[in-house]
N, CA, C and O atoms as CSV, one atom per row, in Angstrom:
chain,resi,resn,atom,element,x,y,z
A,1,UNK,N,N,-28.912,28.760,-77.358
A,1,UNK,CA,C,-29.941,29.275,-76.501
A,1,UNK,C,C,-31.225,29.352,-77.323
A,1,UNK,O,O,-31.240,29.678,-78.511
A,2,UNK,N,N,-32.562,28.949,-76.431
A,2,UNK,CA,C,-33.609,28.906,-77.317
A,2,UNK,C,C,-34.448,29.761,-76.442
A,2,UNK,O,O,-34.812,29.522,-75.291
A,3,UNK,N,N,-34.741,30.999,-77.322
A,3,UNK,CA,C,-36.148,32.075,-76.196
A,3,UNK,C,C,-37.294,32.206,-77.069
A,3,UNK,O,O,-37.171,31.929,-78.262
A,4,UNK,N,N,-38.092,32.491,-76.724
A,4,UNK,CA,C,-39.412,32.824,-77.235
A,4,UNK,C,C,-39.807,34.490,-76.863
A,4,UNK,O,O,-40.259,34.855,-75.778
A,5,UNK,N,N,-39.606,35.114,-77.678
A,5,UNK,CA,C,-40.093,36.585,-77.436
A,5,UNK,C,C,-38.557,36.960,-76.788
A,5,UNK,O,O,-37.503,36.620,-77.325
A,6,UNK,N,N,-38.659,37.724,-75.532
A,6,UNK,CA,C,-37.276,38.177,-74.763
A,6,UNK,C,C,-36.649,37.419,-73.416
A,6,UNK,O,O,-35.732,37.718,-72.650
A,7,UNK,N,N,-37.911,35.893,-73.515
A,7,UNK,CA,C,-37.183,35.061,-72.418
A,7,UNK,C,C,-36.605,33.989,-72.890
A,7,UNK,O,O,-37.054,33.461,-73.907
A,8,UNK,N,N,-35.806,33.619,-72.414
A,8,UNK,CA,C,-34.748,32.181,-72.405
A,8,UNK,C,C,-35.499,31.192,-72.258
A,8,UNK,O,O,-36.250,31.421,-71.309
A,9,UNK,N,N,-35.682,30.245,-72.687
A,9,UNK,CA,C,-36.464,29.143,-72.489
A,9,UNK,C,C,-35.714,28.147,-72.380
A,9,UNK,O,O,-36.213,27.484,-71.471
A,10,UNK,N,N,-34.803,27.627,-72.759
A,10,UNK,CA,C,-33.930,26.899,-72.896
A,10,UNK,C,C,-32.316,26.761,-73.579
A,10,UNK,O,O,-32.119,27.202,-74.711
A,11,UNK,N,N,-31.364,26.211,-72.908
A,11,UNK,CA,C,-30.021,26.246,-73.269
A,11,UNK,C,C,-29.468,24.660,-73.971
A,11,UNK,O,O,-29.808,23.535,-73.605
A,12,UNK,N,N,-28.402,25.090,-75.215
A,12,UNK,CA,C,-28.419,23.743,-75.870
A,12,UNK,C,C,-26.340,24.067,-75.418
A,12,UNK,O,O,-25.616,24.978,-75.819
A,13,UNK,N,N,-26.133,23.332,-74.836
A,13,UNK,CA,C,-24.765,22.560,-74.651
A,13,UNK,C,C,-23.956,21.889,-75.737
A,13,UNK,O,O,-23.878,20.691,-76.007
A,14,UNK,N,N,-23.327,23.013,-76.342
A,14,UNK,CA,C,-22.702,22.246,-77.622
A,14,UNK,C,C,-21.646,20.999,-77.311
A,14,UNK,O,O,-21.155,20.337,-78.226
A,15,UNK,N,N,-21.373,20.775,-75.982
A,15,UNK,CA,C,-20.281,19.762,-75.714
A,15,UNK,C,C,-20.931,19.191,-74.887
A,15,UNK,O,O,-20.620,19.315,-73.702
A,16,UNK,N,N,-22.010,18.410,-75.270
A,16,UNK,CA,C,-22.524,17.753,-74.323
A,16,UNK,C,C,-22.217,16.146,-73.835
A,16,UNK,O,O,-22.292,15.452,-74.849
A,17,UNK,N,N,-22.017,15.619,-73.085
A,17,UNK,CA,C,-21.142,14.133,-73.224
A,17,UNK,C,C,-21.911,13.149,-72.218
A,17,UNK,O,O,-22.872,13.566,-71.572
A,18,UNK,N,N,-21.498,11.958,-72.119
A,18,UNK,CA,C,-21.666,11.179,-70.594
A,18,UNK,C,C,-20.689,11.452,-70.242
A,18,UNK,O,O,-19.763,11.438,-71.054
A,19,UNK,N,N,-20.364,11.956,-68.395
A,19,UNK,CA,C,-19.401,11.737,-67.929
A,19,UNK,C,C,-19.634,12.022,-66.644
A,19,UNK,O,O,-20.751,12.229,-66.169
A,20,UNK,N,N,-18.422,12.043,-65.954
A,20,UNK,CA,C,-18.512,12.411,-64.602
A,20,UNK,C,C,-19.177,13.920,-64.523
A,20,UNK,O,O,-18.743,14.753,-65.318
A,21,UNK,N,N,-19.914,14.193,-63.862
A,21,UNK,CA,C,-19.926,16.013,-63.053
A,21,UNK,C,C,-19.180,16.558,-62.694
A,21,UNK,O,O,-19.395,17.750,-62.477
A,22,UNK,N,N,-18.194,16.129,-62.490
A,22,UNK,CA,C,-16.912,16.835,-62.083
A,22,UNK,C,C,-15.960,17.786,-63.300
A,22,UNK,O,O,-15.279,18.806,-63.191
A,23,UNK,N,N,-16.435,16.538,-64.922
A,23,UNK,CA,C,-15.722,17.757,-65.654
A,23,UNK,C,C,-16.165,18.460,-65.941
A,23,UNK,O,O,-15.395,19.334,-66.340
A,24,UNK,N,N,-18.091,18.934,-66.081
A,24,UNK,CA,C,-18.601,19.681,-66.004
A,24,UNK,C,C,-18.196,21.313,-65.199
A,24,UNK,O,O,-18.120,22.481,-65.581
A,25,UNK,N,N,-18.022,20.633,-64.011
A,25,UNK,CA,C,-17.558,21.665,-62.963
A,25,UNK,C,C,-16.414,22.486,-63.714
A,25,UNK,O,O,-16.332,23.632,-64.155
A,26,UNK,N,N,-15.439,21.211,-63.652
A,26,UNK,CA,C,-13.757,21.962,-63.903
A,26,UNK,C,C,-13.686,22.860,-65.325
A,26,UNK,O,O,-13.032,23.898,-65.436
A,27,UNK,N,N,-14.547,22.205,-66.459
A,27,UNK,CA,C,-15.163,23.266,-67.402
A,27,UNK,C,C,-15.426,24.797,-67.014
A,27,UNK,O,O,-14.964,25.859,-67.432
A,28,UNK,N,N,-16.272,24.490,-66.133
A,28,UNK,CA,C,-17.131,25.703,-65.876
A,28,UNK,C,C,-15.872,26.852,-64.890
A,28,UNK,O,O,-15.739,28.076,-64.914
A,29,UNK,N,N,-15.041,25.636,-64.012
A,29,UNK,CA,C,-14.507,26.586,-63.582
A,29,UNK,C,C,-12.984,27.158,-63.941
A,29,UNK,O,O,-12.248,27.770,-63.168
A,30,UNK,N,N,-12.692,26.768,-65.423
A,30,UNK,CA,C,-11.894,27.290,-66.359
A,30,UNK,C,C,-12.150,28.573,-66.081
A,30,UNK,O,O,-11.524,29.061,-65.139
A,31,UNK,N,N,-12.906,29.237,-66.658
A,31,UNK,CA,C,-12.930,30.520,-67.152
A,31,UNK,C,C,-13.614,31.805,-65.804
A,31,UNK,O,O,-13.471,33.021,-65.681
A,32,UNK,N,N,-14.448,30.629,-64.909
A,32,UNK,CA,C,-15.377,31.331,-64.150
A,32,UNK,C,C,-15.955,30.411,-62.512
A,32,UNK,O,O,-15.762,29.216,-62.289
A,33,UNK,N,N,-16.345,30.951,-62.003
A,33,UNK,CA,C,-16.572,30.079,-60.599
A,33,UNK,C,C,-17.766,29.698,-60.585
A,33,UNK,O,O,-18.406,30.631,-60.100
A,34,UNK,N,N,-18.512,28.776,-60.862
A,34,UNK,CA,C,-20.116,28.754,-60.504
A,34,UNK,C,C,-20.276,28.719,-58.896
A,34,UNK,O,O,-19.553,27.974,-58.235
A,35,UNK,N,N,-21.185,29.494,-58.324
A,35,UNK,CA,C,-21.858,29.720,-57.274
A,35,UNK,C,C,-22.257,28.130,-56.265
A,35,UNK,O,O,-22.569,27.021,-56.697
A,36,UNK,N,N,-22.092,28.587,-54.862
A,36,UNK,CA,C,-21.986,27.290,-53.713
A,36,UNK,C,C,-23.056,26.506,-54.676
A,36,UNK,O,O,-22.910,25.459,-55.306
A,37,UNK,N,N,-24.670,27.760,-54.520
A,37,UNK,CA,C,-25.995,26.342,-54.777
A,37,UNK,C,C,-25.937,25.771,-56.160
A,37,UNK,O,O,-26.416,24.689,-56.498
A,38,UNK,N,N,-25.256,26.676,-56.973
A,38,UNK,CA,C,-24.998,25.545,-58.384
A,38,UNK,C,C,-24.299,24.068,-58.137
A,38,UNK,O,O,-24.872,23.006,-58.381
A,39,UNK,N,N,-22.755,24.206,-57.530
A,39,UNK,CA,C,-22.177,23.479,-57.022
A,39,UNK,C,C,-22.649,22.332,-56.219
A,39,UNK,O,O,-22.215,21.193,-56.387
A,40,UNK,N,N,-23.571,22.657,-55.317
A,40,UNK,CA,C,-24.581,22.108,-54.124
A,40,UNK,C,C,-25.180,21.195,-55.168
A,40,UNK,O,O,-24.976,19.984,-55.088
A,41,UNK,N,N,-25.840,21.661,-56.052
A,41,UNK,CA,C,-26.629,20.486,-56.877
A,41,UNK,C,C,-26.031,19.619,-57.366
A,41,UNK,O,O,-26.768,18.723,-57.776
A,42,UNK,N,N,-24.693,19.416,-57.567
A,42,UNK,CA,C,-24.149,17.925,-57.799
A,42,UNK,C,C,-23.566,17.231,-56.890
A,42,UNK,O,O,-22.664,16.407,-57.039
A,43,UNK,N,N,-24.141,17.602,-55.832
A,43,UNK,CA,C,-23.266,16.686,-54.091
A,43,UNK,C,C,-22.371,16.901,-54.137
A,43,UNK,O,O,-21.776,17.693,-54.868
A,44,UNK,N,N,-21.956,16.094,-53.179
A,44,UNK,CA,C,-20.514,16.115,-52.529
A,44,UNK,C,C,-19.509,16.028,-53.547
A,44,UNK,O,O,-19.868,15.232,-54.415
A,45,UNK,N,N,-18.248,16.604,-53.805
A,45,UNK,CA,C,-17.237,16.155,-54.136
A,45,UNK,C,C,-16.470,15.051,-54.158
A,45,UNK,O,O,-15.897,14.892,-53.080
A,46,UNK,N,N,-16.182,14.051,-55.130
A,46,UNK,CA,C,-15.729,12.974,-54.623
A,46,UNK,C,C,-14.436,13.361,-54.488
A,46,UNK,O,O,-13.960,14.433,-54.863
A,47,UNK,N,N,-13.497,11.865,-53.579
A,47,UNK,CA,C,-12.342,12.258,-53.101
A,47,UNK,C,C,-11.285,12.361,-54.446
A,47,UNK,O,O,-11.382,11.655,-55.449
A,48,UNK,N,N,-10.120,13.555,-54.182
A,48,UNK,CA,C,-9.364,13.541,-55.356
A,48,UNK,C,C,-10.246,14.539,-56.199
A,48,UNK,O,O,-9.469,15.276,-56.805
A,49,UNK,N,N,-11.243,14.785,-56.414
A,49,UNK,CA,C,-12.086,16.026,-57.621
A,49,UNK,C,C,-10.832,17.363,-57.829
A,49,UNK,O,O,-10.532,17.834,-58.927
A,50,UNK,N,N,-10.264,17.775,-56.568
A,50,UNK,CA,C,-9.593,19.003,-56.802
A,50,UNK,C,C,-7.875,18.681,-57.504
A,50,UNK,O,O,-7.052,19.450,-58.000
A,51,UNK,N,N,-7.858,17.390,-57.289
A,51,UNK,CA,C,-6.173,16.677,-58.112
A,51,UNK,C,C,-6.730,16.222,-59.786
A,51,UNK,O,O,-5.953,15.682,-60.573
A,52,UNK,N,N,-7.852,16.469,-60.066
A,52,UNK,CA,C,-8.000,15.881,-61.321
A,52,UNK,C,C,-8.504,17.163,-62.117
A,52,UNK,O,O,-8.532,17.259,-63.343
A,53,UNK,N,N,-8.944,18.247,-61.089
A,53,UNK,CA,C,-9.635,19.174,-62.098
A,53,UNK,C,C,-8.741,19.659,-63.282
A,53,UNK,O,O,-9.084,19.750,-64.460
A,54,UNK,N,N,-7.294,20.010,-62.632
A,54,UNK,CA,C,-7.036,20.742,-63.980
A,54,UNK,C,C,-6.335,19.726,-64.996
A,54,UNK,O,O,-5.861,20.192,-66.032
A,55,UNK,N,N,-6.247,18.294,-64.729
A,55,UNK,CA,C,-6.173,17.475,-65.765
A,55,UNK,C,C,-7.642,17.556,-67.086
A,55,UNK,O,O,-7.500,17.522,-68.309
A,56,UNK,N,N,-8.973,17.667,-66.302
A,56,UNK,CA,C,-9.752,18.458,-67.244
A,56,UNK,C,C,-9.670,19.156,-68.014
A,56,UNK,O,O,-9.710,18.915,-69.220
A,57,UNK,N,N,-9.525,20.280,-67.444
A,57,UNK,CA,C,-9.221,22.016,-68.269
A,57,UNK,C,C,-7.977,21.908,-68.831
A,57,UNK,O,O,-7.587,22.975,-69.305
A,58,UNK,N,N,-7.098,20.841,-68.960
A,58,UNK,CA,C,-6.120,21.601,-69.637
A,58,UNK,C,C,-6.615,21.075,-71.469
A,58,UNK,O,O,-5.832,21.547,-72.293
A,59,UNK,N,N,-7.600,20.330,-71.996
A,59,UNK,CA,C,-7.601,19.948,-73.016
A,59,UNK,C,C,-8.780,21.403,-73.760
A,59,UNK,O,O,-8.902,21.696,-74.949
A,60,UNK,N,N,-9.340,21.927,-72.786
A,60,UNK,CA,C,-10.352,23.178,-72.993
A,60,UNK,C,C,-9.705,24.281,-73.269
A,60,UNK,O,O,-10.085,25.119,-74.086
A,61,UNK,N,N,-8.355,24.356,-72.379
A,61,UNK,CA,C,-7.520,25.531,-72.360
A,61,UNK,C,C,-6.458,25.582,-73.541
A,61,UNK,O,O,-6.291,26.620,-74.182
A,62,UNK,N,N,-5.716,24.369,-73.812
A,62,UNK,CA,C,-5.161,23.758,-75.003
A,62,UNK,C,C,-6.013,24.348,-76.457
A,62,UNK,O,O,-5.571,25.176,-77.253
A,63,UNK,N,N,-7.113,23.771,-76.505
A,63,UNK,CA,C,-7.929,24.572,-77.944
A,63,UNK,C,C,-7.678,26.155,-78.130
A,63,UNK,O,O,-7.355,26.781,-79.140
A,64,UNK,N,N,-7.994,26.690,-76.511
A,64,UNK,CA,C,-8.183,28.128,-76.618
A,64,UNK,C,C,-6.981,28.844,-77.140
A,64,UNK,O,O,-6.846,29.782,-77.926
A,65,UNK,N,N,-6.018,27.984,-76.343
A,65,UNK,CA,C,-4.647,28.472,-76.594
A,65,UNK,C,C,-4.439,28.524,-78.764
A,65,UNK,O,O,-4.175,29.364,-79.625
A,66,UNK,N,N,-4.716,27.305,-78.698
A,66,UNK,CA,C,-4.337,27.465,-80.663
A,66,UNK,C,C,-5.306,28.350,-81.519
A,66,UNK,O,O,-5.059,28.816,-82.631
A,67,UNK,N,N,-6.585,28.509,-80.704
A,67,UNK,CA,C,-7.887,29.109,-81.863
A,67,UNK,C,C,-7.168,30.629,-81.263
A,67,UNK,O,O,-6.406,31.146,-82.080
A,68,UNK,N,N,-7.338,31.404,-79.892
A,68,UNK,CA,C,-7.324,32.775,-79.836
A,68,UNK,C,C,-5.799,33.009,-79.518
A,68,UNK,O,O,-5.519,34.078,-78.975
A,69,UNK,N,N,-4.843,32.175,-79.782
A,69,UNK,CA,C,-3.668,32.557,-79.433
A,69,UNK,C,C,-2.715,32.988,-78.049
A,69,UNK,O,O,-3.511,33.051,-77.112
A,70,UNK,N,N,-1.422,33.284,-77.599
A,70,UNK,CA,C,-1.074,33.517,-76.734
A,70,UNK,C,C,-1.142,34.129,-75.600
A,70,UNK,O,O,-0.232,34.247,-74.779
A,71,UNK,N,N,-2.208,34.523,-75.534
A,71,UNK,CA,C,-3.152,35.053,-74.073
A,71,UNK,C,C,-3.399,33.747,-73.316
A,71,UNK,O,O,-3.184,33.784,-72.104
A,72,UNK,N,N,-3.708,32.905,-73.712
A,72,UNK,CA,C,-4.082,31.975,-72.714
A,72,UNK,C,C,-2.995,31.070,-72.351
A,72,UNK,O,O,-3.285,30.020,-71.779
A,73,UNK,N,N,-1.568,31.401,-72.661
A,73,UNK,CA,C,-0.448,30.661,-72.435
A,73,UNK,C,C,0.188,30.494,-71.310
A,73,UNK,O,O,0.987,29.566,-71.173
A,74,UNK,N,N,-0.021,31.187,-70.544
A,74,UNK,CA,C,-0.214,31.615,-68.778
A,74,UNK,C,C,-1.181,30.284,-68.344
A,74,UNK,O,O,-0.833,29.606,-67.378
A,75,UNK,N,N,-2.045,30.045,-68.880
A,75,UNK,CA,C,-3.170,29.147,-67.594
A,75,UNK,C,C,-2.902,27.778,-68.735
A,75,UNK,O,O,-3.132,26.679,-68.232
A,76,UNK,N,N,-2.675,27.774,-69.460
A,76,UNK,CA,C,-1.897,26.538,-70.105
A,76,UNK,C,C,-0.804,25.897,-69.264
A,76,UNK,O,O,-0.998,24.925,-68.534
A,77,UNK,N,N,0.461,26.572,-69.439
A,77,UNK,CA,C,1.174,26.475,-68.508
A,77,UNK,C,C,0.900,26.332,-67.220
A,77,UNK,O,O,1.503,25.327,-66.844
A,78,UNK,N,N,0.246,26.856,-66.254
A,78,UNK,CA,C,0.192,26.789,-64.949
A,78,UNK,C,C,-0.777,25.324,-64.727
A,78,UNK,O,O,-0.971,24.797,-63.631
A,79,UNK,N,N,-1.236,24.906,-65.849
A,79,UNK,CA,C,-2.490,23.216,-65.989
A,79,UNK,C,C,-1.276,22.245,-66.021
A,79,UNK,O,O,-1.113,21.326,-65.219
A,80,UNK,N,N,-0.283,22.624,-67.250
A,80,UNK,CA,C,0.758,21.490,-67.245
A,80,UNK,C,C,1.415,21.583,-65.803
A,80,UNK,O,O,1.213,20.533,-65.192
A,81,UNK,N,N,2.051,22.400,-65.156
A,81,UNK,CA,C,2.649,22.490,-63.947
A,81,UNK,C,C,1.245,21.708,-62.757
A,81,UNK,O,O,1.385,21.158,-61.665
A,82,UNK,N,N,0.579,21.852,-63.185
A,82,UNK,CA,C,-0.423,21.295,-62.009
A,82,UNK,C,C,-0.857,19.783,-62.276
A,82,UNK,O,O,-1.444,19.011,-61.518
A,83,UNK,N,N,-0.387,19.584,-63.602
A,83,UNK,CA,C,-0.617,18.230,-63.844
A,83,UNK,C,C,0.745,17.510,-63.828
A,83,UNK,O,O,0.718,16.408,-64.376
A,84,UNK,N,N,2.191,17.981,-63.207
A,84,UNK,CA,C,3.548,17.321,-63.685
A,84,UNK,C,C,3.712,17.033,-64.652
A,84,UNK,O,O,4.013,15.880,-64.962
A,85,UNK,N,N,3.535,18.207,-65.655
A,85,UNK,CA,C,4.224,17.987,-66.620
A,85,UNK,C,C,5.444,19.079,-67.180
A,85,UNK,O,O,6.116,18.798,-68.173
């Protein structure tokens, strides 16, 4: 995050990539829900977005799982089950 005085001026994205918007989303909605008009700003959903999301998150959730340990072994698990595995 970059502010000047006590405002935000700008945000730096340490994982920043080319890719679809969609893993953006499924990122974001790991941990948290972003709001309709956030959502709204990347159009429509393409078809299939909600069968691939947690093939996303499970490589986000995977890290979390080894850096902060067995708290996150619950939504690990429930990514592999959502991905057949």
């Amino acid at each position: 995050m970059l502010a000047e005085g006590a405002q935000v001026t700008a945000l730096i994205d340490p994982a920043c990539y080319f890719g679809p918007g969609e893993v953006d989303l499924a990122m974001l909605a790991l941990f948290d829900r972003p709001g309709s008009e956030f959502r709204a700003g990347y159009g429509p959903p393409e078809p299939g977005e909600a069968d691939r999301r947690p093939l996303y998150q499970l490589w986000p959730a995977l890290v979390h799982l080894r850096l902060f340990g067995s708290g996150d072994r619950a939504l690990v698990e429930r990514l592999l089950g959502a991905v057949g595995v």
